[in-house]
mmCIF file of the N, C-alpha and C atoms, coordinates in Angstrom:
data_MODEL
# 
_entry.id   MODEL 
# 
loop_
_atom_site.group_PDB 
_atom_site.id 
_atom_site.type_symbol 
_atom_site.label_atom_id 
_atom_site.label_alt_id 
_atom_site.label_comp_id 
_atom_site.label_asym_id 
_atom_site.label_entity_id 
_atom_site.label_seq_id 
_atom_site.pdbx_PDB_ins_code 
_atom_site.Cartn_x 
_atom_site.Cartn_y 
_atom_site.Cartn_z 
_atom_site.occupancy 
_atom_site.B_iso_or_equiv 
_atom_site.pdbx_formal_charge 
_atom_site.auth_seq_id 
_atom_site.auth_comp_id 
_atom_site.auth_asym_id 
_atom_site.auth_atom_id 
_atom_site.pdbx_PDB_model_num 
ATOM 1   N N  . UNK A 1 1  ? 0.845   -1.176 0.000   1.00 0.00 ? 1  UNK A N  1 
ATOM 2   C CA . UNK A 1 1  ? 0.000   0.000  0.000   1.00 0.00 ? 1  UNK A CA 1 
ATOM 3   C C  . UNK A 1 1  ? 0.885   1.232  0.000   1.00 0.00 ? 1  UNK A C  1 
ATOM 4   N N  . UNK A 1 2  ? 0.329   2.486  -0.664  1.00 0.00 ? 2  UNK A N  1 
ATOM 5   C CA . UNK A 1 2  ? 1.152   3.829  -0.737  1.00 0.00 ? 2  UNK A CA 1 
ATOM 6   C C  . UNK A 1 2  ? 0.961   4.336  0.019   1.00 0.00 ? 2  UNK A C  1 
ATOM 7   N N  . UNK A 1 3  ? 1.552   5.532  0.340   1.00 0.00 ? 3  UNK A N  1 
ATOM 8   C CA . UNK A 1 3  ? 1.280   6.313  0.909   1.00 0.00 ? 3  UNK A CA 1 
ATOM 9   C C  . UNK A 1 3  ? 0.066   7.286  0.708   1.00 0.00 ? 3  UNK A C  1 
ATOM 10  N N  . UNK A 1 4  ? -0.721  7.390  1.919   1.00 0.00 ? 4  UNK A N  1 
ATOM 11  C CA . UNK A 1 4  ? -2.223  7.657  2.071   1.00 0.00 ? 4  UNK A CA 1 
ATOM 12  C C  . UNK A 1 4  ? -2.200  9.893  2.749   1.00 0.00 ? 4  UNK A C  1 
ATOM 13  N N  . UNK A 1 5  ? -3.657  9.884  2.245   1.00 0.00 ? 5  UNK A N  1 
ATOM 14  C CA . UNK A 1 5  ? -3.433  11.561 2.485   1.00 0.00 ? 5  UNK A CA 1 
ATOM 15  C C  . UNK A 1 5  ? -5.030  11.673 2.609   1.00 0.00 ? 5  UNK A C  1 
ATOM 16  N N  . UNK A 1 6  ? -5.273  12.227 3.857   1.00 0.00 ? 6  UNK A N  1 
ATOM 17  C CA . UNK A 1 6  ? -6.771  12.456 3.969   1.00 0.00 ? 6  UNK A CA 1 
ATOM 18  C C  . UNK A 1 6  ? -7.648  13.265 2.850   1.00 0.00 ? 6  UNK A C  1 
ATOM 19  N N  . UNK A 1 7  ? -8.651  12.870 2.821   1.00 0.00 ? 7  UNK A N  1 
ATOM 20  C CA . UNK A 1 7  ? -9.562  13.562 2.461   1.00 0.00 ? 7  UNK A CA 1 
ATOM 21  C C  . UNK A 1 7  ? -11.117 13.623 2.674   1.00 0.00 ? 7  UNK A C  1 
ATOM 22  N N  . UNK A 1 8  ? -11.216 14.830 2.874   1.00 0.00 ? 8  UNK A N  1 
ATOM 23  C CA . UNK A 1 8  ? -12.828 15.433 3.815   1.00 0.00 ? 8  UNK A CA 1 
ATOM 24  C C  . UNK A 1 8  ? -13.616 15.325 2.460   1.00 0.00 ? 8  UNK A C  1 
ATOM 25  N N  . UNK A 1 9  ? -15.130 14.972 2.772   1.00 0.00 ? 9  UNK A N  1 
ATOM 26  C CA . UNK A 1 9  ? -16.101 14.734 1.814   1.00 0.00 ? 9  UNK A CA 1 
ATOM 27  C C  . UNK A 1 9  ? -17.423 15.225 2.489   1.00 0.00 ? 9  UNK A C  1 
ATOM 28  N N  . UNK A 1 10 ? -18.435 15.672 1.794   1.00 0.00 ? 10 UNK A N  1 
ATOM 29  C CA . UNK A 1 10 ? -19.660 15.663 2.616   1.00 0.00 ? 10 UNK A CA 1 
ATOM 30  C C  . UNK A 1 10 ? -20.810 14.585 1.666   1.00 0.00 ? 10 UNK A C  1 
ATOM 31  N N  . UNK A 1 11 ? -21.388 13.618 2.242   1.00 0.00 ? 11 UNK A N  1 
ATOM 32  C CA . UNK A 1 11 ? -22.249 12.770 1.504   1.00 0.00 ? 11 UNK A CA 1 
ATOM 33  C C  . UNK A 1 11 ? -23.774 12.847 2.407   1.00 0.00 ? 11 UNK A C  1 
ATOM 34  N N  . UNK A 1 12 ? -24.479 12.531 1.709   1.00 0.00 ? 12 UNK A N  1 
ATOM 35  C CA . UNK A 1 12 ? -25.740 12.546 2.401   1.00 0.00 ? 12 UNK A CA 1 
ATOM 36  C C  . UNK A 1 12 ? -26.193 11.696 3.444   1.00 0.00 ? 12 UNK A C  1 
ATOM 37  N N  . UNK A 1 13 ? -26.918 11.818 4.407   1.00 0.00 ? 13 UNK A N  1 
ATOM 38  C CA . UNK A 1 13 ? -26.857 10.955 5.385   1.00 0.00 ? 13 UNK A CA 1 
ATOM 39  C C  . UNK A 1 13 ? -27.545 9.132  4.880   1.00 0.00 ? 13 UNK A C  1 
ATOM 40  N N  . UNK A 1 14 ? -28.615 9.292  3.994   1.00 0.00 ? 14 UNK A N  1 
ATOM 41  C CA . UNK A 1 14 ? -28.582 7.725  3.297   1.00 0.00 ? 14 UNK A CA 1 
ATOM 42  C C  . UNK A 1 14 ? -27.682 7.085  2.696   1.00 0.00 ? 14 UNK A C  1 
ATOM 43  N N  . UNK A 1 15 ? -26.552 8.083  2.612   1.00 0.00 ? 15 UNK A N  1 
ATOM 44  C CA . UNK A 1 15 ? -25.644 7.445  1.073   1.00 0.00 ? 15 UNK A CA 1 
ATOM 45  C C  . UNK A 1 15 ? -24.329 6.681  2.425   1.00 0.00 ? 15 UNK A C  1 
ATOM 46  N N  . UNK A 1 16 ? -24.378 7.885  3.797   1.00 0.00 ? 16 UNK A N  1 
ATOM 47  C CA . UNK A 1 16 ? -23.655 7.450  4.626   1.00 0.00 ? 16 UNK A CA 1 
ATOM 48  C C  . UNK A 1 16 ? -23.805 5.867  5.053   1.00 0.00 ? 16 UNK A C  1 
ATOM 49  N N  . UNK A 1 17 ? -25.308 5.779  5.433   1.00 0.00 ? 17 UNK A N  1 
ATOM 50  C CA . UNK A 1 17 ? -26.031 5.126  6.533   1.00 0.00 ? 17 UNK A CA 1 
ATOM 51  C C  . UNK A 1 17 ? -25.855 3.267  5.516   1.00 0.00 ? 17 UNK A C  1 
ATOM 52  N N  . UNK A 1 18 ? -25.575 3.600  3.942   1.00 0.00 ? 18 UNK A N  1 
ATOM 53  C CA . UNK A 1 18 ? -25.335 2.554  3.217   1.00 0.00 ? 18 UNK A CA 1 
ATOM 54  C C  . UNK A 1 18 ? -24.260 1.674  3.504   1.00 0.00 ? 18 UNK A C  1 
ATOM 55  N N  . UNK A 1 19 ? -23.410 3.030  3.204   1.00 0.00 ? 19 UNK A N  1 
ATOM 56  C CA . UNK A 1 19 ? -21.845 3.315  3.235   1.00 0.00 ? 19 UNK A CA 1 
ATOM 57  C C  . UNK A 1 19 ? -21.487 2.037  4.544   1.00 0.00 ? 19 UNK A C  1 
ATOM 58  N N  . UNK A 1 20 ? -21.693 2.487  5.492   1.00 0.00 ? 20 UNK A N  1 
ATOM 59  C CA . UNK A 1 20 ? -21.516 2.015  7.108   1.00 0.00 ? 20 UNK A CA 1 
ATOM 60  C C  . UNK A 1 20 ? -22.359 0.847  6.237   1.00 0.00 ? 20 UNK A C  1 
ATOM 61  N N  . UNK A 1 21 ? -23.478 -0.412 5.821   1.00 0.00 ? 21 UNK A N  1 
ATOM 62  C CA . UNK A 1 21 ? -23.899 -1.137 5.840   1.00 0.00 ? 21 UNK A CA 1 
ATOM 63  C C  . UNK A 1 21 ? -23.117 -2.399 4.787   1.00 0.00 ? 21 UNK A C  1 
ATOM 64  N N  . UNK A 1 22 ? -22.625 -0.904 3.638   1.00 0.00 ? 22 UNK A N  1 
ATOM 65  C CA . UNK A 1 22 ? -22.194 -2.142 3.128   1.00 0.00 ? 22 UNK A CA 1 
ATOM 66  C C  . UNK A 1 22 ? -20.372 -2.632 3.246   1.00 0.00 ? 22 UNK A C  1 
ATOM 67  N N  . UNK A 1 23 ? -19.622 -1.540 3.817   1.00 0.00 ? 23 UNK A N  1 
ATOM 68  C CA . UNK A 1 23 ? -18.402 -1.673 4.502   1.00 0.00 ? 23 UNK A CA 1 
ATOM 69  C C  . UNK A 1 23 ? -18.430 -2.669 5.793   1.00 0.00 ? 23 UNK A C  1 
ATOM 70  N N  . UNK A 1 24 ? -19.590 -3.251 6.540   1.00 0.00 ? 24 UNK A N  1 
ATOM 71  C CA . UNK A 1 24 ? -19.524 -3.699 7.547   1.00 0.00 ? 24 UNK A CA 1 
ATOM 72  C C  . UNK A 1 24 ? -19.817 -5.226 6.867   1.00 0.00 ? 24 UNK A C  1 
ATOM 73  N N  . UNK A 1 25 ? -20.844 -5.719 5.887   1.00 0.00 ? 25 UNK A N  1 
ATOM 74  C CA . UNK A 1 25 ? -20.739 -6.659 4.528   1.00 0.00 ? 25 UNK A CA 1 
ATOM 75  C C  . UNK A 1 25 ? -19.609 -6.997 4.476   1.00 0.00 ? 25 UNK A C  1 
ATOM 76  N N  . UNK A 1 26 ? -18.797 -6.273 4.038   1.00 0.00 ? 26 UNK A N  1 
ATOM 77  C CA . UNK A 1 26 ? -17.555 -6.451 3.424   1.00 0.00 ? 26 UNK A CA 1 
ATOM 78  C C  . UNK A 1 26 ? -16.228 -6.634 4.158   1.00 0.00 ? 26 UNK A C  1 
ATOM 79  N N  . UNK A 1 27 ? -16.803 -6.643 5.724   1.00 0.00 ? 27 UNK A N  1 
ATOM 80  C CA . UNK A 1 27 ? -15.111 -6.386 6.702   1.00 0.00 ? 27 UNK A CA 1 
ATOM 81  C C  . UNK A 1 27 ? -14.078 -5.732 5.972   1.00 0.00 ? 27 UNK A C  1 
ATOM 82  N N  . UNK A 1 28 ? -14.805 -4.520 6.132   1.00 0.00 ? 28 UNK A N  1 
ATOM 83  C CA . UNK A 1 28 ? -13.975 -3.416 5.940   1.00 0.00 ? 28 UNK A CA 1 
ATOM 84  C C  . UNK A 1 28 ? -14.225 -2.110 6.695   1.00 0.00 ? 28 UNK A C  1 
ATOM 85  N N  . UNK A 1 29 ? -13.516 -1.075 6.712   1.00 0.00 ? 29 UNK A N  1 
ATOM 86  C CA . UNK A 1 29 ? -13.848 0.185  7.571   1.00 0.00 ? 29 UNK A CA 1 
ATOM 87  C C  . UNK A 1 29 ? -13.963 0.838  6.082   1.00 0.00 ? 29 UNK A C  1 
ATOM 88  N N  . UNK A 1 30 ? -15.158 1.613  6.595   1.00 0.00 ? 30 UNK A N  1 
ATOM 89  C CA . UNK A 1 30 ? -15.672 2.671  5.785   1.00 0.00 ? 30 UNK A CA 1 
ATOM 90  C C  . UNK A 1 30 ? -14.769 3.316  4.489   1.00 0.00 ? 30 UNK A C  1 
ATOM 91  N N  . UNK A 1 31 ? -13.236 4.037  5.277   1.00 0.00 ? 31 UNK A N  1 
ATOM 92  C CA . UNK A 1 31 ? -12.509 4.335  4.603   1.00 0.00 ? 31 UNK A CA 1 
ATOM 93  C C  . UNK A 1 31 ? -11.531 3.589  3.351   1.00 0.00 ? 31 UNK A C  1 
ATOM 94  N N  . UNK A 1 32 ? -11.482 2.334  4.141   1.00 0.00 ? 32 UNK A N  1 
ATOM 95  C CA . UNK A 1 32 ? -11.252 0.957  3.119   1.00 0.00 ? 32 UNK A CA 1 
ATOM 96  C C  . UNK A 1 32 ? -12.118 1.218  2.097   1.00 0.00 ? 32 UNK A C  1 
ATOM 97  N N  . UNK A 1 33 ? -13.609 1.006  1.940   1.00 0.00 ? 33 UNK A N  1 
ATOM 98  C CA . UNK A 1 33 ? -14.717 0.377  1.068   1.00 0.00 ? 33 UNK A CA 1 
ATOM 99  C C  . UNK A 1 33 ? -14.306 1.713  0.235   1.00 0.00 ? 33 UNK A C  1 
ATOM 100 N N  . UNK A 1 34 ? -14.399 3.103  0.598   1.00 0.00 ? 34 UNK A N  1 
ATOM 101 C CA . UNK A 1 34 ? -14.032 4.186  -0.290  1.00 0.00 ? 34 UNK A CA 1 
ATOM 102 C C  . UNK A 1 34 ? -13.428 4.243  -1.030  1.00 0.00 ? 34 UNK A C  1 
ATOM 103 N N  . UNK A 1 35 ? -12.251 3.904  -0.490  1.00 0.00 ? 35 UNK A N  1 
ATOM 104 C CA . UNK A 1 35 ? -10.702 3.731  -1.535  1.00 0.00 ? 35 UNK A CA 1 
ATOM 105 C C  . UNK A 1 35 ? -10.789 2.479  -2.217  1.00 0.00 ? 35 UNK A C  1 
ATOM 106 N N  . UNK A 1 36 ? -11.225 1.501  -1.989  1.00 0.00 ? 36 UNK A N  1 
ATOM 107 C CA . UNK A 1 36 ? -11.428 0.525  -2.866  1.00 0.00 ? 36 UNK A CA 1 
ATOM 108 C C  . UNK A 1 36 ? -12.523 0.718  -4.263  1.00 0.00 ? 36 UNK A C  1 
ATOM 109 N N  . UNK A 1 37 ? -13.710 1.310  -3.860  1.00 0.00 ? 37 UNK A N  1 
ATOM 110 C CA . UNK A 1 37 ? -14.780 1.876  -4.953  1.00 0.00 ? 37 UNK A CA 1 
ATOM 111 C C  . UNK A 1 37 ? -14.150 2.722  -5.819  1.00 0.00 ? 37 UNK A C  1 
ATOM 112 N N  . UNK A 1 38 ? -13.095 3.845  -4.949  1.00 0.00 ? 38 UNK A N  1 
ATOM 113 C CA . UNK A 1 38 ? -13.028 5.039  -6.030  1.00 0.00 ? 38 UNK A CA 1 
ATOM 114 C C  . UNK A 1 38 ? -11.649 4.219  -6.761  1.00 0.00 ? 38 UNK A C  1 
ATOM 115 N N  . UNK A 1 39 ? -10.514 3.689  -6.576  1.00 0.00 ? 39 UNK A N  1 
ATOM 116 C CA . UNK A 1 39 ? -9.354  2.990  -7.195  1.00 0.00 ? 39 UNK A CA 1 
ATOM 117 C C  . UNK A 1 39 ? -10.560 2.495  -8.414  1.00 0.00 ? 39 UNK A C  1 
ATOM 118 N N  . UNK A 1 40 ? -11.276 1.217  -7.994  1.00 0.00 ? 40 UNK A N  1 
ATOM 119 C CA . UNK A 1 40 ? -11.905 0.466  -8.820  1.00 0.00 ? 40 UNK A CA 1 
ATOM 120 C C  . UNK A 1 40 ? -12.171 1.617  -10.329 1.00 0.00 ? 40 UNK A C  1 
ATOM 121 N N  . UNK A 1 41 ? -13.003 2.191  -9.928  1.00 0.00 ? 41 UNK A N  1 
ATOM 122 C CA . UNK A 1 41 ? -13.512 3.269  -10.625 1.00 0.00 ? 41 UNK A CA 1 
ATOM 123 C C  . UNK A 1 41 ? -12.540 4.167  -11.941 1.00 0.00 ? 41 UNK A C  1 
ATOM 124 N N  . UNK A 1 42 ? -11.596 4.489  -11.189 1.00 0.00 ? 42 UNK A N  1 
ATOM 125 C CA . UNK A 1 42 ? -10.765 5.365  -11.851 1.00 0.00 ? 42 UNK A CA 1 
ATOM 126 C C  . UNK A 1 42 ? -9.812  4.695  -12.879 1.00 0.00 ? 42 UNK A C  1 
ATOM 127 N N  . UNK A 1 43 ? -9.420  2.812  -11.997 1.00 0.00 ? 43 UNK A N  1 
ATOM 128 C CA . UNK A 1 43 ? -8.671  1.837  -12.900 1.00 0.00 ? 43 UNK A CA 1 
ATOM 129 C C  . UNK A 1 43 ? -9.255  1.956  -14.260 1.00 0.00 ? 43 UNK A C  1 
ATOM 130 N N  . UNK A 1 44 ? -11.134 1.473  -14.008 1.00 0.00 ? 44 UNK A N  1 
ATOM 131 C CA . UNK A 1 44 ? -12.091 1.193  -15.410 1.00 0.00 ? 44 UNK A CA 1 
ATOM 132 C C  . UNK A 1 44 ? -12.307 2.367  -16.026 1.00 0.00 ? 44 UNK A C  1 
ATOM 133 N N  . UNK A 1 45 ? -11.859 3.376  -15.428 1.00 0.00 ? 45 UNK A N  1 
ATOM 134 C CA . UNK A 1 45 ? -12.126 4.457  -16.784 1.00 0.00 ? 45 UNK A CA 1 
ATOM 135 C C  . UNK A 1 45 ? -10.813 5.118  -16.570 1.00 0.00 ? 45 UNK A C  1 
ATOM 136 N N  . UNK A 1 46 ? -9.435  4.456  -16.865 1.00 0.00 ? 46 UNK A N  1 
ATOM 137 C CA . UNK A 1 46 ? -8.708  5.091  -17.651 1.00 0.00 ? 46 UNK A CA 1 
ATOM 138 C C  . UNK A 1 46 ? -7.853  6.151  -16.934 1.00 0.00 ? 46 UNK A C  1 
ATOM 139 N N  . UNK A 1 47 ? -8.260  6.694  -15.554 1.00 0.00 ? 47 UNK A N  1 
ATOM 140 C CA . UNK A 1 47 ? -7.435  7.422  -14.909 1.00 0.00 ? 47 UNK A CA 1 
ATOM 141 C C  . UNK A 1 47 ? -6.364  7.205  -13.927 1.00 0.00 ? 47 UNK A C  1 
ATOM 142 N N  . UNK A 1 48 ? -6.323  5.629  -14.027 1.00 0.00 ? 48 UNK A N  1 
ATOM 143 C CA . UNK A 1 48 ? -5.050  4.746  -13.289 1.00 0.00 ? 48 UNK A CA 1 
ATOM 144 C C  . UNK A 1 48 ? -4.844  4.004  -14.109 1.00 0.00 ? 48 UNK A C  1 
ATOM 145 N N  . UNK A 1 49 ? -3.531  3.170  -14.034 1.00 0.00 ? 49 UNK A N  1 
ATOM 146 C CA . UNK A 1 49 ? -3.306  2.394  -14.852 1.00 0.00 ? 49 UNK A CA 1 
ATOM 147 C C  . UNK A 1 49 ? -3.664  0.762  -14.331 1.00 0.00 ? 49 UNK A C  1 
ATOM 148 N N  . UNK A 1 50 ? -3.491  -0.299 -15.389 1.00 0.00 ? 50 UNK A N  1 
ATOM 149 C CA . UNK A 1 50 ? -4.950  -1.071 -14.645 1.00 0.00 ? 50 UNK A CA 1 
ATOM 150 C C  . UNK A 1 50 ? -3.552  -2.366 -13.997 1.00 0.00 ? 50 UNK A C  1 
ATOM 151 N N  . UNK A 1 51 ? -3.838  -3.019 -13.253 1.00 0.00 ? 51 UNK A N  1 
ATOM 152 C CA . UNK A 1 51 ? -3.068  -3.676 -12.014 1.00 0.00 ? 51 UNK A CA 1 
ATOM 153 C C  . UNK A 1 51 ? -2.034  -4.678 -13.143 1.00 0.00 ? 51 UNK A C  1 
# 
């Protein structure tokens, strides 16, 4: 893993209340499931390079 750098977000409280449901699914912490969605994301369209 790289080196990591916070970042503040504001999401809606359903999108939170998911967030927390489906990170806890997944044994993961919140911030895990994030960085894993947005990597995923950015790999499939082209703004990372793919693994």
């Amino acid at each position: 893993m790289g080196q990591t750098t916070p970042l503040g977000v504001r999401i809606e409280v359903e999108t939170k209340q998911a967030l927390e449901k489906a990170a806890k699914a997944d044994r993961r912490s919140m911030a895990s499931l994030v960085d894993k969605v947005l990597t995923d994301w950015l790999r499939a369209n082209g703004f990372l390079p793919k693994e």
